[in-house]
C-alpha positions in Angstrom: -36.5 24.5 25.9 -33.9 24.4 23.1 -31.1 21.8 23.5 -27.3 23.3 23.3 -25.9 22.9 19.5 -22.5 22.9 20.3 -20.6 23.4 17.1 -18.3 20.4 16.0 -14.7 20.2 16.0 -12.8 18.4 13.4 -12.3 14.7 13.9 -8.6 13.0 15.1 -8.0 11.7 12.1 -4.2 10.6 13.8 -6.2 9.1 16.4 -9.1 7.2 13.9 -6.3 6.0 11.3 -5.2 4.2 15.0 -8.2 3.1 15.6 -8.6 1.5 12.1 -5.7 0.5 12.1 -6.4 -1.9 15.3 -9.5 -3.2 13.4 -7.8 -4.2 10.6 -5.0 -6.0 12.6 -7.6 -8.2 14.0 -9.6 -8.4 11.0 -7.5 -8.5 7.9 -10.6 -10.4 6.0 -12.5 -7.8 6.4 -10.7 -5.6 4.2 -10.1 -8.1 1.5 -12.7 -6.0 -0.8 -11.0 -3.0 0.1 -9.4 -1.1 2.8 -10.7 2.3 2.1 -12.3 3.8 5.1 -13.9 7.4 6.0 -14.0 9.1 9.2 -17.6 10.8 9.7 -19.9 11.0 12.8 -23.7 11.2 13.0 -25.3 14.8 13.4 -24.2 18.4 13.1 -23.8 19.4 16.3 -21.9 18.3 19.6 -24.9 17.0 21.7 -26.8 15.5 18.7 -23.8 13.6 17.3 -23.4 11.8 20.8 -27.0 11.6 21.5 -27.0 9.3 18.0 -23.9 7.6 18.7 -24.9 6.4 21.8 -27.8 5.1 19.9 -26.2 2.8 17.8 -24.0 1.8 20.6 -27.0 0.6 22.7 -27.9 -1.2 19.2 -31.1 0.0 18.3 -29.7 2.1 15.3 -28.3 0.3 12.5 -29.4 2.6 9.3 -28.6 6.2 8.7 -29.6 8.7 6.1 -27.7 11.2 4.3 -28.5 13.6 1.3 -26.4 13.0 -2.5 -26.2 16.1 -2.2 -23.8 16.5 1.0 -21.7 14.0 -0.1 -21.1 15.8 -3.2 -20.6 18.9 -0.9 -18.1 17.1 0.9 -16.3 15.7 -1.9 -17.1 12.4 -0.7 -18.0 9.2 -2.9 -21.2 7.3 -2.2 -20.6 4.8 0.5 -20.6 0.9 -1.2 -21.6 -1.7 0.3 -18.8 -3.7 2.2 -17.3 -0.2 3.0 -16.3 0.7 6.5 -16.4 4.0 8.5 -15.1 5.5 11.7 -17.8 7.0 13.3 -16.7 9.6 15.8 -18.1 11.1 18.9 -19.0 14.4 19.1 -15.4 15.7 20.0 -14.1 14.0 17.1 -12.7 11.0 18.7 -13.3 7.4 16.9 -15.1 5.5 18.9 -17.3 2.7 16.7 -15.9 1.2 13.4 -19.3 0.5 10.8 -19.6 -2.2 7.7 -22.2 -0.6 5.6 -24.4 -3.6 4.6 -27.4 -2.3 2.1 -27.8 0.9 0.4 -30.7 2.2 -1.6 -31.4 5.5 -3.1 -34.8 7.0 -2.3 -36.6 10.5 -2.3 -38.1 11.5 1.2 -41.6 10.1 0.4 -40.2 6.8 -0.6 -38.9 5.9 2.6 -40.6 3.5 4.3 -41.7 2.5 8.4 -39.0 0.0 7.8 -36.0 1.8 7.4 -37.7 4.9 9.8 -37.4 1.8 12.6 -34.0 0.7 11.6 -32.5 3.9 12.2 -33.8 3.7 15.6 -34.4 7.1 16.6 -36.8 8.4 19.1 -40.1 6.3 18.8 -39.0 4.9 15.5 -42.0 5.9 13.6 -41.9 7.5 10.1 -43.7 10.5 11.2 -41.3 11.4 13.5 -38.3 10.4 11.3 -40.0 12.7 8.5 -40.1 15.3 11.1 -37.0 15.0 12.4 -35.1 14.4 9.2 -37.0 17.3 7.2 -35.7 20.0 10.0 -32.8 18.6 9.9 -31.8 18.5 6.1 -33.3 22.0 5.8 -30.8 23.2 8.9 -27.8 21.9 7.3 -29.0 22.6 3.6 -29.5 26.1 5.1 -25.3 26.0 6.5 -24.3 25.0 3.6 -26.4 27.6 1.4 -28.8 25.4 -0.3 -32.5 24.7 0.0 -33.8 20.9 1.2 -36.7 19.8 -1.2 -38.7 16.4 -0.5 -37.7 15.4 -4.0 -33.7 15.5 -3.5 -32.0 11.8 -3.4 -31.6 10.2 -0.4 -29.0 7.9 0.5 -30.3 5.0 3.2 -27.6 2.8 4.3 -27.8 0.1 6.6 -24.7 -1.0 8.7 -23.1 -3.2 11.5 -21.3 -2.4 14.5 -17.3 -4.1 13.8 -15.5 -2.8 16.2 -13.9 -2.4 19.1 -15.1 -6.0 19.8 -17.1 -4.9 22.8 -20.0 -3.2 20.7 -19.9 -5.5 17.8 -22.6 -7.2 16.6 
């Protein structure tokens, strides 16, 4: 059985700048580095974005990975460490603000069981994040009109749950 892929609609951006705007009203000293912020969500589809979302919200993910190369696509910069992002549901409503708290650059065979566990998806094994993560990158490589290959750059950033104050860590 194939799960529904339920393609996304864009995110509330009226409704995230909102949203970060209450975080920052609570927590001014957490945007002493800087008070840039994106707006983003976890997966490509509907169903997969909530189905991670609702992972990080029960806490066992805290690290995501993401190619360069969609970043580029996107015309996005690199996240930094100390940055935030509103991480949406899979309508495109905000619902978790996230402090990114380590980054690293590595090819697919240099990630480790470490960061595979961190990211806290299904049995939280690197074989099953390799799996998982190589169909995926070759999916939305494939959307996108590109080709995934093992050796492409990898970005692996670990974060923390800041807001609302009922999920925070």
């Amino acid at each position: 059985m194939t799960r529904p892929r339920t393609p996304l609609p864009p995110v509330d951006a009226e409704a995230a700048a909102t949203f970060w705007a209450a975080y920052v009203a609570a927590h001014p000293e957490a945007v002493r580095a800087g008070d840039e912020y994106v707006v983003d969500r976890f997966g490509d589809f509907v169903e997969l974005s909530d189905e991670l979302l609702g992972v990080v919200r029960h806490g066992q993910k805290r690290a995501t990975a993401d190619l360069v190369d969609e970043f580029a696509h996107r015309g996005e910069p690199l996240p930094r460490v100390g940055a935030h992002w509103v991480a949406c549901d899979g309508r495109g409503a905000p619902a978790l603000v996230l402090r990114t708290t380590e980054l690293r650059l590595a090819t697919f065979r240099e990630v480790d069981a470490d960061f595979a566990f961190d990211e806290g998806e299904d049995d939280r094994t690197l074989t099953t994040w390799r799996e998982q993560h190589r169909a995926y990158w070759e999916r939305t490589c494939a959307a996108r009109g590109a080709v995934w290959q093992e050796s492409d750059e990898i970005v692996l950033e670990r974060f923390r749950v800041v807001w609302p104050p009922e999920a925070a860590d």
